[in-house]
N, C-alpha and C positions, 0 to 999 in steps of 0.2 A: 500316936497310935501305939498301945502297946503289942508284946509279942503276939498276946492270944488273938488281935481281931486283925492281926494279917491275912491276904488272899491264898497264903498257901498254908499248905496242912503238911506237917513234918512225920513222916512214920517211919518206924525201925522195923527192918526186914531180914529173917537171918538169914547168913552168907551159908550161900552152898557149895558142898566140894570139903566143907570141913573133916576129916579122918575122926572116928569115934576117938575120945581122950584127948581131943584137943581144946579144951573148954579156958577161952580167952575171955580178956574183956573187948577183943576186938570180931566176937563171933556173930556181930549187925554193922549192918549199912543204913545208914539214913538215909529214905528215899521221899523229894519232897515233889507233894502231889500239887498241883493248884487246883483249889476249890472254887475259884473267882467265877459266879456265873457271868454267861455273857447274856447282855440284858438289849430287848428291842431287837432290831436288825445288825447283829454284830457277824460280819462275814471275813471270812481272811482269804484273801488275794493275791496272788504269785506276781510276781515280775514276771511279764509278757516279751516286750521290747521295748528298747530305748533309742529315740529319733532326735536329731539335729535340731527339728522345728514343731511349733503346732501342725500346723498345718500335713508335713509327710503324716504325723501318727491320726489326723481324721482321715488321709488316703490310704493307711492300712488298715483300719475301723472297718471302710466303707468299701474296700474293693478284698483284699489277703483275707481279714473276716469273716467278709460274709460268703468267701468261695469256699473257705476250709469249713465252716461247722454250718454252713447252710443256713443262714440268718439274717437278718437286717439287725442292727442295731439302732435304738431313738435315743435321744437326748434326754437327758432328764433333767438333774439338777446342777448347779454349781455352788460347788459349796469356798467360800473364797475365805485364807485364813487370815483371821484378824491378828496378827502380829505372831502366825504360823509359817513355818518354811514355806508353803509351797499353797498353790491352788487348785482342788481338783474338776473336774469336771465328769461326771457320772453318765453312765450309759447302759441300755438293759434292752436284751436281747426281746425281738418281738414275738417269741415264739413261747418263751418260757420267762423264771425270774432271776435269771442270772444278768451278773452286773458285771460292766468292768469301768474305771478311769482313769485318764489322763491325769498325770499329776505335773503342773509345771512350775517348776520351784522359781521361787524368785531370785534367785542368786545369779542361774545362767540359762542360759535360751534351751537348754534341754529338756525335751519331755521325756516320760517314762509312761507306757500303758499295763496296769496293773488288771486281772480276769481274777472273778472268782473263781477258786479253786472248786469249783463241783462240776459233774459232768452235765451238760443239756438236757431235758428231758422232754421232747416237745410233742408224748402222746398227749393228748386232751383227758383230762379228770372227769368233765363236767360234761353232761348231756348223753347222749345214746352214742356210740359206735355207727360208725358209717357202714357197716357187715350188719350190721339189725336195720339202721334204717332202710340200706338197700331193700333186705327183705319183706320190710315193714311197706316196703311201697310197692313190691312185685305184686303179695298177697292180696293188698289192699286194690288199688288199682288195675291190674293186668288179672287176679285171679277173682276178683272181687268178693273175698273172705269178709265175713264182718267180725270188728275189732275184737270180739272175746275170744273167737276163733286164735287170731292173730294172735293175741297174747299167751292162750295156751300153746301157740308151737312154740311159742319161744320159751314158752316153761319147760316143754317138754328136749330143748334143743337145749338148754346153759353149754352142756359139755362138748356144743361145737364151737362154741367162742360166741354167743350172742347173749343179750344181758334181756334180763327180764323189764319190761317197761310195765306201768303202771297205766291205769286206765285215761286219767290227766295227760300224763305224759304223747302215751299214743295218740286221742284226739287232737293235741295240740301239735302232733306234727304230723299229720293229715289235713289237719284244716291248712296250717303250711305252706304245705305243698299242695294244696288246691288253692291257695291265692295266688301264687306262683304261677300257676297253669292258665290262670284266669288274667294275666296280668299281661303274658305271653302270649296269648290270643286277643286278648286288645291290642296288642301292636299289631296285628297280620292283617 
């Protein structure tokens, strides 16, 4: 590999604090950037804690974990090194897509639990807010609005925190919550 298709990029940046009249060969600093994108799912992961055994670092996973960031953690994969120090074992929070894993080297019975470095995020992206649907079902049911109604309060409301739903959207969480209802009166 020559110079030019290495991962990093070399750039010259002039030094400051220079006094006017001082003109050196030494008035840059070479400042070198890495260019190297990170490709697929490349995450970078802090040292968490380091245990005696397997076994203590799945009792802090599963009990110290899930009290401090309010979470369960699943199992996912193991990824075992083929003539790599060590073997990991992967895990991913069930609320969001943060990961962390056990790494347990082959050398000595100590494990190490490795978190990714990003904060949780465990609003939901996807579907209606539970502040629209609440509404969506007051009007609906209890005030018995019909759905074009419904959709223009919410037009008319964005700026209290309610998101605009679509006609699809509404019908299909009405009918919903009338299987629901119907489902709950077959049991009584």
């Amino acid at each position: 590999m020559s110079d030019s298709e290495t991962s990093s990029t070399s750039l010259l940046e002039p030094v400051n604090g220079l006094e006017q009249g001082q003109d050196t060969d030494e008035d840059c600093e070479e400042l070198v950037v890495d260019s190297k994108k990170t490709r697929g799912k490349a995450k970078e992961y802090k040292e968490y804690q380091s245990f005696s055994n397997y076994s203590e670092a799945l009792y802090a996973i599963n009990d110290e974990l899930d009290k401090i960031q309010d979470t369960t953690w699943a199992k996912k994969n193991l990824k075992v090194g083929k003539g790599a120090k060590s073997d990991k074992q992967f895990f991913k929070c069930s609320k969001c897509n943060i990961m962390l894993y056990i790494e347990r080297p082959k050398t000595n019975s100590r494990v190490i639990i490795f978190i990714q470095d990003e904060p949780h995020n465990h609003e939901t992206k996807k579907g209606i807010p539970d502040k629209t649907k609440q509404i969506i079902y007051t009007m609906y049911f209890e005030q018995k609005q019909q759905p074009k109604k419904i959709q223009r309060w919410l037009r008319e409301h964005l700026d209290d925190g309610h998101v605009e739903v679509n006609s699809v959207q509404l019908n299909n969480l009405i009918q919903n919550e009338k299987k629901k209802e119907m489902i709950v009166l077959n049991w009584i």
